[in-house]
C-alpha positions as CSV (number, residue, x, y, z in Angstrom):
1,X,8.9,17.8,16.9
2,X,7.8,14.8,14.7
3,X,9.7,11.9,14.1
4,X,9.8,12.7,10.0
5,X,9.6,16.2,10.1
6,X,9.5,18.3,6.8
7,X,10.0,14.8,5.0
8,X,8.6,14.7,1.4
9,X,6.6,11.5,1.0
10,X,4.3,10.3,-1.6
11,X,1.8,7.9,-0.4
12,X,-0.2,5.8,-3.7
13,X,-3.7,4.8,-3.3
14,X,-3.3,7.4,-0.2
15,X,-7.3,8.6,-0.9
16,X,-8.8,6.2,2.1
17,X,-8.9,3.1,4.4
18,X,-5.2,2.0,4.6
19,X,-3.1,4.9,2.4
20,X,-5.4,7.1,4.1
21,X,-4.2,6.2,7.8
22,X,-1.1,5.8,6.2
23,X,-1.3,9.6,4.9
24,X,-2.2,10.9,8.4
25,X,0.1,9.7,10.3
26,X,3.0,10.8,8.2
27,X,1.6,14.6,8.6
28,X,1.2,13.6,12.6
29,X,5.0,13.3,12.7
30,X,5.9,16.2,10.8
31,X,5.8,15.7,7.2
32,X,4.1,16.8,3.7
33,X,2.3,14.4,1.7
34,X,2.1,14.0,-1.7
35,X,-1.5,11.9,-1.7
36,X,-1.9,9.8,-4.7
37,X,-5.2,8.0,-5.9
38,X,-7.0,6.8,-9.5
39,X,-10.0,8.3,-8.8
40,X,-12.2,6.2,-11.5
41,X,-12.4,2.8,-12.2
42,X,-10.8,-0.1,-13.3
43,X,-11.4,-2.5,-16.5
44,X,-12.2,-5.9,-14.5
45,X,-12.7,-4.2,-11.3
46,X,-16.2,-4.3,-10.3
47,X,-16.2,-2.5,-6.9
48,X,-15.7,1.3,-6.7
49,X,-12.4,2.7,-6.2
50,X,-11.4,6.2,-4.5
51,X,-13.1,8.7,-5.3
52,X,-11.8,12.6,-6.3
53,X,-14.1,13.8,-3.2
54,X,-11.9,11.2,-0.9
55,X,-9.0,12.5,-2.3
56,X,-9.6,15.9,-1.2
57,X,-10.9,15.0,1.4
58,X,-7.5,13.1,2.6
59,X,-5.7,16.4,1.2
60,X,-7.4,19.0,3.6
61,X,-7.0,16.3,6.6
62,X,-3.5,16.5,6.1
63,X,-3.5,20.4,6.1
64,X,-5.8,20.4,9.1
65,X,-2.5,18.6,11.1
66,X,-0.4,21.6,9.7
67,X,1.3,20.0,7.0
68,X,1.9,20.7,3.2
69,X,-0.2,18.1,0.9
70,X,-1.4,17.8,-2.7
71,X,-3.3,15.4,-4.3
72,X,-2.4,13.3,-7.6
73,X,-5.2,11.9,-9.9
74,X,-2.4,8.8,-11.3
75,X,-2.9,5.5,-12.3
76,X,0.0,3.7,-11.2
77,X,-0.2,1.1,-13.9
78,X,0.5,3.8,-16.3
79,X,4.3,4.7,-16.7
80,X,2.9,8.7,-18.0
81,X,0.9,8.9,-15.1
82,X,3.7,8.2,-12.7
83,X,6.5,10.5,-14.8
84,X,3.6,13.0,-13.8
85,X,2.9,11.9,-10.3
86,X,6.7,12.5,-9.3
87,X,6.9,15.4,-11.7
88,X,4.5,16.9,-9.3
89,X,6.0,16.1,-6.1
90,X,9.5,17.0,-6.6
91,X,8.0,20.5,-8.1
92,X,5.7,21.0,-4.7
93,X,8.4,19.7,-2.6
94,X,11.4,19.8,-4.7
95,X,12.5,16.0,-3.2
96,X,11.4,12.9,-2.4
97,X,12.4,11.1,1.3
98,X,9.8,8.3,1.6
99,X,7.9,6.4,-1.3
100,X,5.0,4.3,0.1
101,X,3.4,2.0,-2.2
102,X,0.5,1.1,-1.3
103,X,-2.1,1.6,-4.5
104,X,-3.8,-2.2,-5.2
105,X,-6.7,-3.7,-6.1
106,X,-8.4,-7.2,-5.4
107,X,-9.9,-10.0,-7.7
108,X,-13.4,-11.7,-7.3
109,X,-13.2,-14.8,-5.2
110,X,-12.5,-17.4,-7.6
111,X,-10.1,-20.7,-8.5
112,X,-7.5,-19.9,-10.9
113,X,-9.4,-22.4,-13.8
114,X,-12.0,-19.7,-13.5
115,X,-10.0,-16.6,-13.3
116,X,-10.4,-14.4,-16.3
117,X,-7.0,-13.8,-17.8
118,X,-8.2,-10.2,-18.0
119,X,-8.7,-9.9,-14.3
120,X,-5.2,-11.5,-14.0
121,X,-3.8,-8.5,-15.5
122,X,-5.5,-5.6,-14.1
123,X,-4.8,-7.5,-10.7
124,X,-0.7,-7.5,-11.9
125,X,-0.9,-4.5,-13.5
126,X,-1.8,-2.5,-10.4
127,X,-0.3,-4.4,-7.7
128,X,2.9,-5.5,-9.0
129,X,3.9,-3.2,-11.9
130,X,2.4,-0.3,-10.2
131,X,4.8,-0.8,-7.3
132,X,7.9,-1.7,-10.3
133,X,6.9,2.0,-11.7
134,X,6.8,4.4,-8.8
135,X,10.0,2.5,-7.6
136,X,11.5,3.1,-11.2
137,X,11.0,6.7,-11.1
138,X,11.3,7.9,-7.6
139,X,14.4,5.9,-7.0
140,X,16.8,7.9,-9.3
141,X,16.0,10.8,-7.2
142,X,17.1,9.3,-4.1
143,X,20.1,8.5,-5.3
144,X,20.7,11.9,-6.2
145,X,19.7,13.1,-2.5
146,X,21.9,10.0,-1.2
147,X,18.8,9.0,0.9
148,X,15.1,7.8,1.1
149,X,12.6,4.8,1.8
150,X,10.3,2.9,-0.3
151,X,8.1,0.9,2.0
152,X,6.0,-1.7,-0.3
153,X,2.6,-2.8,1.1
154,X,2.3,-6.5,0.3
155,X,0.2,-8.7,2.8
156,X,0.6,-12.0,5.0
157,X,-1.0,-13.4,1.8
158,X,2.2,-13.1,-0.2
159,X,4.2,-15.2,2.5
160,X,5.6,-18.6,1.7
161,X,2.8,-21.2,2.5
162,X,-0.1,-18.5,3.5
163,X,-1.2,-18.2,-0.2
164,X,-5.2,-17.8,0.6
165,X,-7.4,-20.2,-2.0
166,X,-9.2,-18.1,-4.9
167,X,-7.2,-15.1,-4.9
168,X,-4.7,-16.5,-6.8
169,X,-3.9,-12.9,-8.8
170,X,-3.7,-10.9,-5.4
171,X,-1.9,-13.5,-3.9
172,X,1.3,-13.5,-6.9
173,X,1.4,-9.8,-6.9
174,X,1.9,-9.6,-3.1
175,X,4.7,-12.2,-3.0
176,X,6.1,-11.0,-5.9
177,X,6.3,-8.0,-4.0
178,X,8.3,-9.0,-1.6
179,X,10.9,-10.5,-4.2
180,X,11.2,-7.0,-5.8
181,X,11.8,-5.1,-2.0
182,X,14.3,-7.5,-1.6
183,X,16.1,-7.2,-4.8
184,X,15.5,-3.2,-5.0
185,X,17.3,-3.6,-1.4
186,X,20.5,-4.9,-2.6
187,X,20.7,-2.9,-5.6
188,X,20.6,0.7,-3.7
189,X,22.2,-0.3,-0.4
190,X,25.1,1.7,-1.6
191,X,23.2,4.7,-2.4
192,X,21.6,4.1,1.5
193,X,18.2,3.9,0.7
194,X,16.3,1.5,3.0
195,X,13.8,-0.6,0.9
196,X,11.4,-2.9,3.2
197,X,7.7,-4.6,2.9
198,X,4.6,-4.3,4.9
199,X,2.3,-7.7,5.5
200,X,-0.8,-6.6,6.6
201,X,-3.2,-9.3,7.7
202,X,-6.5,-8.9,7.4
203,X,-7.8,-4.7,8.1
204,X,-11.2,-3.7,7.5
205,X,-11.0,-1.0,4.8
206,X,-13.6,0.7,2.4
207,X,-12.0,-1.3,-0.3
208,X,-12.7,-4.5,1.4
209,X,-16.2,-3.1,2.4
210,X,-16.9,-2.4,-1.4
211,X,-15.6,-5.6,-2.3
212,X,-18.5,-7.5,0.5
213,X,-21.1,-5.1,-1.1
214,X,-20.3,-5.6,-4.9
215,X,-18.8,-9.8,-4.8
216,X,-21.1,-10.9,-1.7
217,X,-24.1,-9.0,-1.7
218,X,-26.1,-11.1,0.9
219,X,-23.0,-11.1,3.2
220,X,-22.9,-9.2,6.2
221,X,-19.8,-7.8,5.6
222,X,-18.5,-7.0,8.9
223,X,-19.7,-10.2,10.4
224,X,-17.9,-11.5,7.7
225,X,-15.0,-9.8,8.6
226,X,-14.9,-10.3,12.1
227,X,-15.1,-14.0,11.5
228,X,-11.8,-13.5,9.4
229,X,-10.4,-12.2,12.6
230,X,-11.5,-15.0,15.0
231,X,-10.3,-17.5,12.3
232,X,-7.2,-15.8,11.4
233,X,-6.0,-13.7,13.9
234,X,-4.0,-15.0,17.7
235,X,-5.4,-12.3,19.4
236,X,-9.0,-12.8,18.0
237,X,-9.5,-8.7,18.0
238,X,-9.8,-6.4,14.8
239,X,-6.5,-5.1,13.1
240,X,-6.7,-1.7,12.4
241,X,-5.5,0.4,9.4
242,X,-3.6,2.1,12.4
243,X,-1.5,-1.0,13.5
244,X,-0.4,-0.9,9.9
245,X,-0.3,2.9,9.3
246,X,2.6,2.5,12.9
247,X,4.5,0.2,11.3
248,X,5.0,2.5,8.4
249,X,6.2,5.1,10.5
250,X,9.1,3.1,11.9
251,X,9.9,2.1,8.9
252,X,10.5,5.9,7.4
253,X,12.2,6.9,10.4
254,X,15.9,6.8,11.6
255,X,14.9,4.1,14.3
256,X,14.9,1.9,11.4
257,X,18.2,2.9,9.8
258,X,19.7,-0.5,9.8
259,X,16.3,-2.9,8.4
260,X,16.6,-2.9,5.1
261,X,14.9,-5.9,2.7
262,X,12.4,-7.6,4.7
263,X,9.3,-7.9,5.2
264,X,7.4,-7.6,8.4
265,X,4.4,-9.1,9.3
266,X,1.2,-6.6,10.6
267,X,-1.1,-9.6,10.5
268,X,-2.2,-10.2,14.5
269,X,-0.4,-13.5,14.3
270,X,-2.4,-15.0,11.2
271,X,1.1,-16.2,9.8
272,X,2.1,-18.2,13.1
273,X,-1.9,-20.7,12.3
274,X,-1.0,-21.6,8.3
275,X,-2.7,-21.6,5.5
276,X,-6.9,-21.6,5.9
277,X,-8.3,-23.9,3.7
């Protein structure tokens, strides 16, 4: 017996590296999976995204554990593709008990005097009113079922005082993130939903791969990465898509009937050294 099982959960940019361990280890404890991805690329987003293939791929992992999955080609920046996303879902699993939001995209390493305005609001648009659009239209069928979870995935970035330097738009989006789980808290507290925020720190992910390959060519970019972790993290080891992916889990689950409106730090201890310069 899993800890969520037969649980109807939709997971956004579920199609690898973080959603994807996300994705998995809501079918380890017992539930279906709606798996949700773009699939193609982004105006002002250089690096390659998900792919179709990763999608399925995810999909059939799922169904390998034993559990019921689809996958949903959605953009969450676009309010159509979201009706359609949860469309889907409710007619696969006919509710909806955990809404993970964790679809986002990153900006090229640069000051905000240098930042295309463009960039800005591709990084917004996914981020921040992605996670404002699947909460707009998965919510109302919670309330219905008197129930659920949204767990938004923000980042130790976010936090008062950690903003990093030249990721200005990721930086907003992921505090601002925090400000709406908090306020989407308090406005369905009576309906007892649970609405809380993941901080990751930093997880080596194919996104963050693609981003070395495409922004920093001649990096080695898991050298590079690993020196994020010495510099970053107390403990000096790797955070894993897993530690994350665990934190999830307890959040969905009746152990954490009572958290409702924070945010919890995944990060290794990066928030407890400042801000790196």
């Amino acid at each position: 017996m899993g800890k969520l099982d037969s649980r109807s959960v939709i997971v956004t940019g579920g199609a690898r590296g973080l959603g994807r361990a996300i994705s998995l280890a809501f079918a380890r404890e017992g539930a279906n999976i709606a798996v949700v991805d773009v699939c193609h690329g982004l105006d002002h987003i250089a690096y390659s995204l998900a792919s179709e293939k990763q999608l399925n791929e995810t999909v059939r992992a799922i169904k390998t554990l034993g559990q019921k999955a689809i996958g949903i080609k959605a953009n969450v920046a676009m309010s159509t593709e979201v009706r359609e996303m949860v469309n889907k879902t409710m007619t696969e699993f006919h509710r909806i008990d955990v809404l993970v939001n964790n679809a986002a995209v990153v900006q090229k390493q640069r000051s905000i005097v240098d930042l295309d305005e463009e960039e800005w609001d591709q990084v917004l648009s996914v981020n921040l009113k992605g996670t404002f659009l699947c909460c707009k239209h998965v919510v109302p069928y919670m309330v219905q079922q008197r129930g659920g979870k949204v767990i938004n995935i923000s980042s130790v970035v976010g936090r008062e005082y950690l903003g990093h330097p030249k990721d200005a738009a990721y930086n907003v989006s992921k505090s601002a993130i925090i400000t709406l789980t908090q306020t989407l808290a308090k406005e369905v507290a009576e309906h007892s939903i649970n609405v809380n925020a993941v901080c990751p720190g930093a997880v080596y992910t194919p996104m963050v791969e693609e981003f070395f390959r495409t922004y920093m060519p001649t990096a080695n970019s898991r050298r590079s990465y690993m020196n994020i972790c010495k510099n970053r993290h107390v403990f000096k080891r790797e955070l894993t898509a897993q530690d994350v992916a665990n934190a999830v889990i307890w959040l969905a689950s009746e152990n954490a009937c009572n958290i409702t409106g924070q945010a919890i730090n995944v990060d290794a201890g990066w928030s407890l050294l400042g801000t790196p310069r």
